[in-house]
C-alpha positions in Angstrom: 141.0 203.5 233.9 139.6 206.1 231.6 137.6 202.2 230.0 136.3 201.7 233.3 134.8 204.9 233.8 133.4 204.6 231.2 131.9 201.1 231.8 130.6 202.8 235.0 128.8 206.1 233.7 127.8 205.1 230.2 124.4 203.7 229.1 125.3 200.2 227.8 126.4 198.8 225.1 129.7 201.1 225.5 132.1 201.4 222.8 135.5 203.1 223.6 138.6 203.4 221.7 141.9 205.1 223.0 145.3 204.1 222.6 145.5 200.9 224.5 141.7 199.7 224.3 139.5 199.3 221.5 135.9 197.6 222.8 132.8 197.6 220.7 129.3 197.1 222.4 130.3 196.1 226.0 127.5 195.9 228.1 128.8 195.9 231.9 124.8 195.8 234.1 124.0 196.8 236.5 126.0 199.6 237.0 128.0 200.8 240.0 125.4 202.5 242.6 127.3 205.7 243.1 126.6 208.3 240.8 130.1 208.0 238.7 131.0 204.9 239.8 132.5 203.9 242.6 135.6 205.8 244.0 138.6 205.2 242.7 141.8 204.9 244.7 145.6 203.8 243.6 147.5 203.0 246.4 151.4 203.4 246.0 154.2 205.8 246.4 156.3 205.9 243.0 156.6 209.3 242.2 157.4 209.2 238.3 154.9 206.7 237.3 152.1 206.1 240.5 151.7 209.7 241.6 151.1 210.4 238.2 148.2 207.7 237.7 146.6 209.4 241.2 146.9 213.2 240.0 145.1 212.0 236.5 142.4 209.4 237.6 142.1 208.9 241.2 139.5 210.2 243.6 141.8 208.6 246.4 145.4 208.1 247.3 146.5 205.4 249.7 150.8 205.5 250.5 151.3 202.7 253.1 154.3 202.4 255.0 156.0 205.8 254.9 156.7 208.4 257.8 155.7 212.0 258.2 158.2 213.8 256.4 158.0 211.3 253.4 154.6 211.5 253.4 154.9 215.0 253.0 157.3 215.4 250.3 154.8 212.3 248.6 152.2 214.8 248.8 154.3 217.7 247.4 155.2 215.7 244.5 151.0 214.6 243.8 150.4 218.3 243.9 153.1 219.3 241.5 151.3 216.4 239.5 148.3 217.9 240.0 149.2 221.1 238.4 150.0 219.4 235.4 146.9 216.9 234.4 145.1 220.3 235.5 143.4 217.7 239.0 141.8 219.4 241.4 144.6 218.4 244.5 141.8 219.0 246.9 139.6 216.9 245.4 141.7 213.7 246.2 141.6 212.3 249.8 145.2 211.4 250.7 145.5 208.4 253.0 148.4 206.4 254.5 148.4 203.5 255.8 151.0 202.6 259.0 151.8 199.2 260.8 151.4 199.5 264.9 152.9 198.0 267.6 151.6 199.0 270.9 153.4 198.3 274.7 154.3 200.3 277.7 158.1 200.8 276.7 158.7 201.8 273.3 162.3 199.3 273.4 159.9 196.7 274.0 157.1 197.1 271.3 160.5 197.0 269.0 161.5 193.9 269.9 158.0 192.3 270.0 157.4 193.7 266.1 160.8 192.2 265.6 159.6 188.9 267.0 156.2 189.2 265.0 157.9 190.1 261.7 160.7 187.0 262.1 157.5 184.8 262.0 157.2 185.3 258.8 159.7 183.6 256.7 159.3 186.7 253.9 161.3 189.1 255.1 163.6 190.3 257.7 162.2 193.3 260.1 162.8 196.6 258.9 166.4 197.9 260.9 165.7 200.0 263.5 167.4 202.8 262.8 164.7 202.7 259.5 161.0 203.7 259.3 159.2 201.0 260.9 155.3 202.6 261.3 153.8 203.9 264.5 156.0 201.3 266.7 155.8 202.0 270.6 154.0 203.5 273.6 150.0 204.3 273.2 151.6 207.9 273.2 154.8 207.4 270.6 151.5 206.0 268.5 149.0 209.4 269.4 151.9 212.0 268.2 152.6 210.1 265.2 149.2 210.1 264.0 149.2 213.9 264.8 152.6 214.2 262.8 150.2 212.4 259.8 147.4 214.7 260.1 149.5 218.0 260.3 151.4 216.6 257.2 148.2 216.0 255.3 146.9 212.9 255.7 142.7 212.8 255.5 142.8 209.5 256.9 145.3 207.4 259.0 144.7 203.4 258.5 146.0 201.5 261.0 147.0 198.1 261.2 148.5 196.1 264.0 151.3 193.9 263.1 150.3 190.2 262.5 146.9 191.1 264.1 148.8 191.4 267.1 146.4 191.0 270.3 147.4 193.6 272.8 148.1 196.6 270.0 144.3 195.8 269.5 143.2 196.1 272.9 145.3 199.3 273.0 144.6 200.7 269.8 141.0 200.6 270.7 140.7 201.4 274.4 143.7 204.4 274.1 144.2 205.3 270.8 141.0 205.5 268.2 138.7 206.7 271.3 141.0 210.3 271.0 141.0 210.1 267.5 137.0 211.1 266.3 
């Protein structure tokens, strides 16, 4: 990463020599627009190797999949990072990505994610007793984003399962409206 800033900031020809790269006279033009280079974000939630990465190069952090209280802990363990590479843990938006499913009964947006997910040959659904994402009514969907943004999160991407056509509808006529 450290290569790639440099590649970004540095007048061209850039030479750079570290312990895993060794490049003489690269010339990399034009150069990103931002001031810097572009933001950089790692997305991921390993805590030993990922987290790490994040607390000493990224300007973002993207977790997708996890609830709340994982989230959370995620975040406790970035800032515990932090503290070590000497990062600013402010500096670093922390984002989290969730999968939504969107009907009038919450039994019945799990069974319809359950259908969407057995379309695809991949993987079985997650068990219901698991995490699954924001799964349920427009309301089950408003408090968890809440439970995101009292647990940290800067941003909250959402994304409906397999493009799924009513948790569209819904996301954007009920949910996103309440959210700016």
């Amino acid at each position: 990463m450290n290569l790639v800033r440099a590649m970004w900031t540095e007048e061209s020809p850039v030479t750079f020599e570290s312990d895993y790269h060794d490049v003489e006279e690269l010339y990399l033009e034009p150069k990103p627009v931002q001031d810097g280079g572009p933001d950089v974000l790692v997305g991921g939630g390993g805590e030993d190797l990922t987290l790490k990465a994040v607390a000493d190069l990224a300007d973002r952090w993207n977790v997708p999949g996890v609830g709340p209280e994982t989230f959370a802990h995620k975040l406790g363990v970035l800032e515990g990072h932090c503290e070590t590479f000497g990062t600013d843990f402010d500096a670093i938006e922390k984002t989290v990505a969730q999968t939504v499913v969107i009907r009038d009964d919450a039994a019945d947006a799990h069974e319809v994610y359950e259908d969407l997910q057995g379309e695809t040959a991949a993987a079985d659904p997650t068990p219901r007793g698991e995490y699954r994402g924001l799964i349920g009514t427009v309301e089950d969907v408003k408090e968890g984003v809440d439970e995101f943004e009292e647990a940290g999160a800067e941003m909250i991407v959402l994304r409906a399962e397999r493009n799924d056509p009513e948790t569209i509808d819904r996301l954007v006529e009920d949910v996103v409206p309440e959210m700016r």
